[in-house]
N, C-alpha and C positions, 0 to 999 in steps of 0.2 A: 361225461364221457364223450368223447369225439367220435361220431357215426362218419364212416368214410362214404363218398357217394362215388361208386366206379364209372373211370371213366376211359374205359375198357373196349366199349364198342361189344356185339356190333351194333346195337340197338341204343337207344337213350336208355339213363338210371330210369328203372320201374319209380313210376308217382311225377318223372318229367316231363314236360312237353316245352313246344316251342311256344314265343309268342313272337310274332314276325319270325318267320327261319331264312335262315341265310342261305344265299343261293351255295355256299359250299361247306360241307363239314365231315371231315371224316376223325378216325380211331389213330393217332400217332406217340407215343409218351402221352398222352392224353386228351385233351377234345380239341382239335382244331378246326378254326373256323375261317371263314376270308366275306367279309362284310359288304354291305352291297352299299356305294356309292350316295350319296346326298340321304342320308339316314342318319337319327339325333331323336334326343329325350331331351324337351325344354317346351316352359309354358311360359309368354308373355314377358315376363321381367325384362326392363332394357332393350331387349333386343325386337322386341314385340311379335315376335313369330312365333307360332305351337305349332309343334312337333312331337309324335311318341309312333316313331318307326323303326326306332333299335332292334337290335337282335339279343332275344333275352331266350336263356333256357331257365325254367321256373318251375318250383314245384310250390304248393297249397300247404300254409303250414298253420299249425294256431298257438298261439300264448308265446311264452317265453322262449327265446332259443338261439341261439350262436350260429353264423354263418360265416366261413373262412373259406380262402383261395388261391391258389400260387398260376398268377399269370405271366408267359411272357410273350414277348407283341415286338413287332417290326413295323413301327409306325411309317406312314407316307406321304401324309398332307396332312395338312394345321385341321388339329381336335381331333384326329384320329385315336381313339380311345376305349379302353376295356375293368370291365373291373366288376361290381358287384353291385346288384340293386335288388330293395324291396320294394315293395306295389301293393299300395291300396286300390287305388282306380288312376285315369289317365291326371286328373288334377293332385296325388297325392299320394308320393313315390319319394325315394332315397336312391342314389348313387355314386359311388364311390369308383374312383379310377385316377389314372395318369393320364391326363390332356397334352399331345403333342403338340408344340409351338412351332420348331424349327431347329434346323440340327446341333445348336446348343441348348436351347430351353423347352423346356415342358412345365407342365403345372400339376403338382399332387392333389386332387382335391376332392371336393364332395360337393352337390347337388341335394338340398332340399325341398321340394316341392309340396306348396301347405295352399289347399282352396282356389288352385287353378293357378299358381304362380311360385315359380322356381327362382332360390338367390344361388350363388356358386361361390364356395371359399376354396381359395388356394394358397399355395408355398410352390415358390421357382425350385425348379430340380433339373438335374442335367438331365440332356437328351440321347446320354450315354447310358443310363440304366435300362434297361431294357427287359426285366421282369422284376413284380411286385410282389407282397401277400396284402391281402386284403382281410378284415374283418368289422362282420357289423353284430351286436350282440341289442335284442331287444329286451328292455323290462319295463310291460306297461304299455305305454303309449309313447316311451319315449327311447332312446337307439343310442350306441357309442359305437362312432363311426374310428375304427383304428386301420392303422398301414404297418409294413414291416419288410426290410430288408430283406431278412434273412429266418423268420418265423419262430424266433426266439425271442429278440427287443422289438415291443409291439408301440410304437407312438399314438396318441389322440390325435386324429381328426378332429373331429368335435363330436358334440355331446347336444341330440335336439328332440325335438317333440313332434311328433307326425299326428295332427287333426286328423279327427273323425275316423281312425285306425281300427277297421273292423280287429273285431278278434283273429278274424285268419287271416293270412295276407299270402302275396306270392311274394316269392324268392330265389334268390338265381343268380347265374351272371347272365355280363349283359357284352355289346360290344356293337359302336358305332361309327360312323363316317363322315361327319355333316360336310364336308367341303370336297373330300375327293373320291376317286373311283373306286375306296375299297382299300382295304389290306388285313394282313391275315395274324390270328393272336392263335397262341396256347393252352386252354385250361390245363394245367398238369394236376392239379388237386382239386378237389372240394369237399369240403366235410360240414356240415350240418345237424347240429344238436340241442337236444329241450335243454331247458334248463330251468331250476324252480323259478315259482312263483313270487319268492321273496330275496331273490337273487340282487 
């Protein structure tokens, strides 16, 4: 059963808190936010820099359970990006989003981070869509990361294994900046539900 998580105002969903908050966010169709400048989720891989200063709203969840989201976002410089992420600790974390390249391309993708190192798989997408639905569904230790147009035909991301994945983890969206001053997304939905053990 799909638990809806209001995003209503005026206060955050009871059981959420910020992790980094954003220097702006109020109550409009649903949560908006405007991101703060040279802010990113990334460990070491390739690029060799760590980073975990996103803006993540999260709550504490344990075992099995379903996390869905309908964002839209008016991206403004390259990797400005929104979408959903779980969290074990700073080395071992999940996120899913649409990465802004430039005003034809972007990138669909997802972010694994296993033991202090992050890899990123994408798919080119136009820089014309301008809102997504996201879903990560956990059983076990391991996640299926899906996207969706339209929150009816749900496509695979991929399918991974998060090491060392306490039982509880946090969960949330997320929304970052690494290259420019900031721009501003829409949470219009989130919904958040258990689901069995042998799902």
């Amino acid at each position: 059963m799909k638990n809806n998580v209001p995003l209503s105002g005026p206060g955050l969903p009871t059981g959420f808190y910020w992790f980094n908050a954003p220097p702006h966010h109020h109550f409009e169709d649903g949560l908006c936010l405007r991101t703060r400048g040279g802010t990113d989720f990334w460990q070491r891989t390739h690029y060799g820099f760590q980073r975990d200063d996103g803006h993540c709203l999260f709550t504490r969840v344990s075992g099995n359970f379903q996390l869905c989201t309908h964002v839209s976002f008016a991206p403004e410089t390259q990797y400005d990006q929104c979408g959903l992420m779980v969290r074990a600790d700073a080395g071992h974390w999940i996120k899913a989003s649409t990465e802004y390249e430039d005003t034809s391309l972007s990138r669909l993708g997802s972010v694994v981070t296993n033991r202090g190192y992050s890899d990123w798989a994408t798919q080119d997408v136009s820089s014309r869509v301008r809102e997504r639905r996201y879903r990560v569904s956990r059983e076990g230790d391991d996640f299926i990361v899906e996207s969706s147009e339209d929150g009816v035909v749900w496509n695979q991301m991929r399918v991974t294994h998060l090491h060392d994945a306490p039982a509880a983890v946090e969960a949330g969206i997320y929304a970052c900046s690494p290259q420019g001053a900031g721009f501003t997304c829409t949470f219009r939905s989130l919904s958040l539900s258990m689901t069995p053990a042998d799902a």
